[in-house]
N, C-alpha and C positions, 0 to 999 in steps of 0.2 A: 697121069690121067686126072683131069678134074672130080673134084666130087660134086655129090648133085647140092652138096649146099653152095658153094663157090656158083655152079651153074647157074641156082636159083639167084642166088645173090646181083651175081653181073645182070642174068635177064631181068631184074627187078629196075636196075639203071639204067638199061636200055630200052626199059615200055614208053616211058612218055607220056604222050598223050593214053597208049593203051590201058594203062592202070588206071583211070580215070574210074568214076562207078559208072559214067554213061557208057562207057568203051566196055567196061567188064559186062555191064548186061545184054549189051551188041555183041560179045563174043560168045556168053551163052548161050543166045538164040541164033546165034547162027551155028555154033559147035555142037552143042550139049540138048535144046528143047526140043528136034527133031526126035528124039529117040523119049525123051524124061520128058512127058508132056500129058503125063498121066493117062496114058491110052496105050503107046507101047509097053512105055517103063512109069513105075510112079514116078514126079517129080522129088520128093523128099528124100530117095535111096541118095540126092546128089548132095544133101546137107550132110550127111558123113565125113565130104571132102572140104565142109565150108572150114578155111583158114587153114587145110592140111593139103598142098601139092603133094605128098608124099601117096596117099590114099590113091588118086587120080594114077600115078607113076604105077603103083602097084596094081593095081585092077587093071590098067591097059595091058601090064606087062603078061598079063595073064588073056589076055586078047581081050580086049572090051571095042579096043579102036579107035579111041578116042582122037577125034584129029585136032589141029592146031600145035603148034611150039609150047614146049617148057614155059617160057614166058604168057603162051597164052593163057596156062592150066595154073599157074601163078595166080595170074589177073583173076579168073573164073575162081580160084578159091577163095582168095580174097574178096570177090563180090557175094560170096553166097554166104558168108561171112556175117554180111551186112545185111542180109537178109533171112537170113534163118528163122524159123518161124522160133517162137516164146512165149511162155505160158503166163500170160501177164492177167493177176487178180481172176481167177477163176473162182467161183464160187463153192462153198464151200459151207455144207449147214453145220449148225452146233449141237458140237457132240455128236458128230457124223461117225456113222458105224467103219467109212469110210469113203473117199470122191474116189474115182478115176477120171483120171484125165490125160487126154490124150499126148503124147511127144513126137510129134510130126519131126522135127529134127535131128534124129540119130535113129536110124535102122538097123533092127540086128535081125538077121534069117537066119530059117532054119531050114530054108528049103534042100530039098533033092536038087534042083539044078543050080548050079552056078556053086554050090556049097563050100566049092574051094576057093571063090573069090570071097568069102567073109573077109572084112578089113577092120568093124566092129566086134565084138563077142559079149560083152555088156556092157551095162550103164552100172556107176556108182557116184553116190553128192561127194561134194569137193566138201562146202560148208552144211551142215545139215542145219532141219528149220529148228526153231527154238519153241515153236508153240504146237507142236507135233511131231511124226513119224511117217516115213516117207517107202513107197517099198514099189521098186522098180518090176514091172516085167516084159520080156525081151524074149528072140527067138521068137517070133507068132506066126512067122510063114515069112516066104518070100514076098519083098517090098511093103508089107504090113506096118503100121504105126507102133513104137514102143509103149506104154501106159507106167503111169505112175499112179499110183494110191496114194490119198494125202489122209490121213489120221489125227485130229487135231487131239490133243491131251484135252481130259475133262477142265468144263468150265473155260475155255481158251475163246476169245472174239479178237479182230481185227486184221490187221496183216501179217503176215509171214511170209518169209524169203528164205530162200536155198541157191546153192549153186550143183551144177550137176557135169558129167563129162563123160563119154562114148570111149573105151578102150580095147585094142583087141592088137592084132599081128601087124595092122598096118601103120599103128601109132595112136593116137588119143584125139578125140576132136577137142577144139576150143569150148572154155569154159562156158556155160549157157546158164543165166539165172532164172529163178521163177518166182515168183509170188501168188499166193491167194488170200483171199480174202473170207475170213470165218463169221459166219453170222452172229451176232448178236446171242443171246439167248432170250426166247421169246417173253419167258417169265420176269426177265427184268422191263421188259416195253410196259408202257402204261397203256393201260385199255380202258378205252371210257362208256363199252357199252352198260345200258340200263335207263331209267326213267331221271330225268334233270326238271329243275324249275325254281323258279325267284320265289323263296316263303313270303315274301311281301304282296306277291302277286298271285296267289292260290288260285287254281280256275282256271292255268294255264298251261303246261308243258311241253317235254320236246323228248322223243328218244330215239337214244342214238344205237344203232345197231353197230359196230366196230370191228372189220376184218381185213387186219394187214394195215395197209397206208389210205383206207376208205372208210369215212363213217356215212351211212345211209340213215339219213334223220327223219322222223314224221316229227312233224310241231300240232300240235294242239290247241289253237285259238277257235276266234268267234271273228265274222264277216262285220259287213257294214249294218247288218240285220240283228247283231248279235246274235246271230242263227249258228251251229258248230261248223267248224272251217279252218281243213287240214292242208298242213304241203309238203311237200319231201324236197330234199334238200339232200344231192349226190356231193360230199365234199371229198376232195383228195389233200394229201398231203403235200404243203407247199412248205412246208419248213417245221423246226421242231417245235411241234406244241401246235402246231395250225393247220387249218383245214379249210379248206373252202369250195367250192362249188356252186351251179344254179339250183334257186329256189322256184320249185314249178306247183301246182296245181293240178287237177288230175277229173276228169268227168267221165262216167261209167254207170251202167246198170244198176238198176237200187238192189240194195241187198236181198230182197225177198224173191228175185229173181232166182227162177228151177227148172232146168237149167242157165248158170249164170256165164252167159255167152263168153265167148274168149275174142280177143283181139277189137275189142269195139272201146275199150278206155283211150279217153285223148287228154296226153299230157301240154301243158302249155310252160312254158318258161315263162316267170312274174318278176324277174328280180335276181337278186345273187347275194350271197352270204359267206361268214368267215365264223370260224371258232376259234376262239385262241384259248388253249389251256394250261393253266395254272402248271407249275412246275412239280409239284405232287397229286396234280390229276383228281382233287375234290373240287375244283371252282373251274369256272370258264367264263368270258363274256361273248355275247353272242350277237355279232354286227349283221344289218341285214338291210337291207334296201327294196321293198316289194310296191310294185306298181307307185313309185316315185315315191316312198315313205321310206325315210331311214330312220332306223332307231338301235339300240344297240342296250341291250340286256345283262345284267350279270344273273348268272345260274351257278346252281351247285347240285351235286349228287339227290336224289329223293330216299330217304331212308323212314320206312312205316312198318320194321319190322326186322325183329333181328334174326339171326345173323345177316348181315348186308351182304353180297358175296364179292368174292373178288374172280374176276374174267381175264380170259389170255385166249389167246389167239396162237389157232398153230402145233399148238400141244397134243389134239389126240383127234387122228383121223375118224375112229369110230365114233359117232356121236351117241349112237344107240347106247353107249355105257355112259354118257352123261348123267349123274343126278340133280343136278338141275338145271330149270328151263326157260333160264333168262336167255331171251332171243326175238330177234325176228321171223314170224311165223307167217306159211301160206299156205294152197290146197297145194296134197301132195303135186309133185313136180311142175308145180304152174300152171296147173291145170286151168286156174283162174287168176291168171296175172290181171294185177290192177288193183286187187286188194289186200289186205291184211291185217295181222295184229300182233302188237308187242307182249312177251308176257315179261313181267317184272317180278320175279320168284327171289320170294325174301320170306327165310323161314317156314312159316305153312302155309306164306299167303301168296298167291297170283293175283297182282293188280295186272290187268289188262286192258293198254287201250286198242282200238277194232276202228279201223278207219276203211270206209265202205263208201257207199253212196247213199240216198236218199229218191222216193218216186219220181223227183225230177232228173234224176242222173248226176244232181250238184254232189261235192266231198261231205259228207257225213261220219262223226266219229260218235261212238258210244263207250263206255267205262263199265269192268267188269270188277268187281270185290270179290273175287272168290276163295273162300276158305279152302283149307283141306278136312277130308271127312273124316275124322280119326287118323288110323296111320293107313290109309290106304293111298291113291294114286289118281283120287277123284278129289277137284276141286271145284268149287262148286259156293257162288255167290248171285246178288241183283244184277241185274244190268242197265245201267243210266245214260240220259242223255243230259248235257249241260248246255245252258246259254251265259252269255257272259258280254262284257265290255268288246268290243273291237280291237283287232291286235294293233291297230294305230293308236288306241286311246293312249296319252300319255298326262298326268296318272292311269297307271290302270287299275281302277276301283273292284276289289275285290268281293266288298260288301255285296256287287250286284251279280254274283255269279247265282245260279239256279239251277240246280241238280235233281231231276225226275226221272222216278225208276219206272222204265217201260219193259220188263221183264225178267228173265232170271239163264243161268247158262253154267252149264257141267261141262269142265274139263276132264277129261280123262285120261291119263297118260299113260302110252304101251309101252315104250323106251325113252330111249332119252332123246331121241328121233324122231318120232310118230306117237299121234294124239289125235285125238277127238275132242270137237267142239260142238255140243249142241246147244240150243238156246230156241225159246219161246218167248219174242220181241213184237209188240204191238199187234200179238194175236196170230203170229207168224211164226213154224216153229221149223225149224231146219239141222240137219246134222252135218259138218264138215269134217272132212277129211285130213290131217295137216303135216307139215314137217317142219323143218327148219328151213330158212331162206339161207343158203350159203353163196354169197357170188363173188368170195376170196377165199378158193378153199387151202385147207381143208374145215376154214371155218372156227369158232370161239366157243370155249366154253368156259362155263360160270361154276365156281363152288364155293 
């Protein structure tokens, strides 16, 4: 009597055309995805057999039914072989407590029926990963996905690979590899938020708020009136060290407006802009193109007060345990999308710039100095408004900037979250409500 390897063997010489992979998928759908089409049976129970004719021999024999020839069931495993699903670069955060991730390609049940057709009973890695620990679980019910847990060792980023493999009574499937991919760790990223500007150029700046692969910029200049005149500036990351996006403009309600209506700000696109940053994250030059004027800046960090702090992104979902409260700030939940203000917390001091509107609806920004009051949670400075040179002037003459204090403005801060702003500005005294602007969460903090 022949054995079924010899069987296998001859039917292997005798497919033909049938071994083909076009012929092996034409014999699955017409043998096998009648029943495994994920509504009778799941598809993936059929990856168990991928590259093992034996598995297919053994399940039938126990009545499964599967119809076609030895040769077919060849072909058919051989194809599914070729297709087997793979866990290719799953993601994987740093110093993750641990991933799961799913393994569509090897099924082990536990079910009540069928229980004595198991052909798998577990999973174990052939090569294990090098930059972690891997821990399989199996048995999750009948036609259910296997899972794996990827555990990366402290301190570990980049790739990693394993090989893994399904064994039980009916033989072993083919070897299956996986890779993922481990983040970074967020504290080695450079984070550029905080207040920037040219010291040759005083009278002028830019802050970048920084979360994830977005910085969302307000700049700081003067019009064709040398009247104050602000623009945001959405840059994404297009390579390392670079950012760029549209440089827009922004018209809305004057700030002394109570209530300050929602959805009536209209942004316009002027222009576009790039940042490229220095390789250690103190310098950048800053190219920009606005209503046909390019010109292109070097900036560096603003530091008027020590400790300067250092920002990261990513590191702690609660904000409210932040202590400090360098960020971009708005009314709680948006209440009042369209304006805002950066605060710049260096030591005791909150430099704040507050870019708003003006009675005509034009951008308007104003400059807060505010102290802390002792050791308490109140900061508390003037509040100015500046005219200056045109952000086309090239020189731009700093001698002609002009800073007039039209009031005065207490910060207050509840958490590291939530704060209060009030201020009494050209006779106008109002209290705002605030948080932090997160729109990459879970958002940056500063210490």
């Amino acid at each position: 009597m022949r054995t079924l390897a010899a069987i296998a063997a001859s039917s292997i010489l005798l497919l033909g055309v049938s071994s083909s992979a076009q012929a092996s998928a034409e014999l699955f759908a017409s043998l096998c995805s009648g029943c495994h089409n994920n509504v009778k049976h799941p598809r993936g129970l059929v990856y168990n057999a991928a590259g093992n004719v034996a598995i297919i021999t053994a399940v039938n024999a126990l009545g499964m039914g599967a119809k076609g020839s030895l040769a077919d069931h060849i072909s058919i495993a051989t194809y599914l072989d070729s297709v087997k699903p793979t866990i290719t670069l799953a993601p994987v955060a740093h110093n993750s407590p641990g991933t799961v991730i799913n393994l569509g390609d090897i099924v082990v049940s536990a079910a009540e029926m069928h229980a004595d057709w198991i052909q798998i009973a577990a999973i174990a890695s052939v090569s294990a990963p090098t930059k972690g620990t891997v821990t399989y679980q199996f048995a999750n019910g009948f036609a259910r996905p296997s899972t794996v847990t990827y555990k990366p060792f402290p301190g570990q980023s980049g790739t990693d690979t394993w090989t893994y493999q399904g064994s039980g009574p009916g033989g072993t499937t083919t070897v299956r590899t996986a890779s993922v991919v481990i983040d970074a760790d967020p504290k080695s990223a450079t984070n550029y938020q905080g207040l920037w500007w040219n010291a040759q150029e005083s009278g002028w700046g830019i802050n970048f708020a920084h979360q994830g692969d977005t910085v969302f910029a307000t700049w700081f200049t003067y019009n064709a009136n040398n009247k104050p005149q602000w623009f945001i500036i959405l840059a994404n990351k297009t390579a390392t060290n670079v950012y760029s996006g549209d440089v827009s403009t922004v018209t809305g309600p004057p700030f002394t407006s109570d209530p300050f209506p929602p959805n009536v700000t209209v942004e316009t696109v002027v222009g576009t802009a790039t940042l490229t940053f220095s390789t250690d994250g103190e310098s950048a030059t800053f190219e920009y193109t606005v209503n046909g004027i390019h010109q292109t800046k070097l900036i560096a960090r603003q530091e008027f007060s020590s400790p300067r702090p250092t920002c990261v992104w990513g590191m702690q979902a609660d904000l409210t345990l932040a202590t400090n409260y360098q960020d971009l700030w708005w009314v709680v939940a948006g209440a009042q999308a369209g304006w805002g203000i950066n605060f710049n917390h260096q030591g005791t001091v909150i430099f704040a710039t507050w870019f708003t509107y003006d009675a005509n609806g034009k951008p308007l920004w104003f400059i807060v100095l505010a102290n802390q009051e002792g050791a308490t949670n109140v900061f508390s400075g003037d509040v100015s408004t500046v005219t200056g040179p045109p952000f086309t002037a090239d020189p731009f003459d700093a001698s002609t900037v002009v800073e007039t204090v039209v009031g005065n403005a207490k910060i207050t801060i509840i958490d590291g979250n939530h704060a209060t702003y009030g201020y009494t500005v050209n006779g106008v005294t109002q209290t705002k409500n605030l948080t932090r602007q997160v729109f990459t969460s879970p958002g940056t903090v500063c210490q």
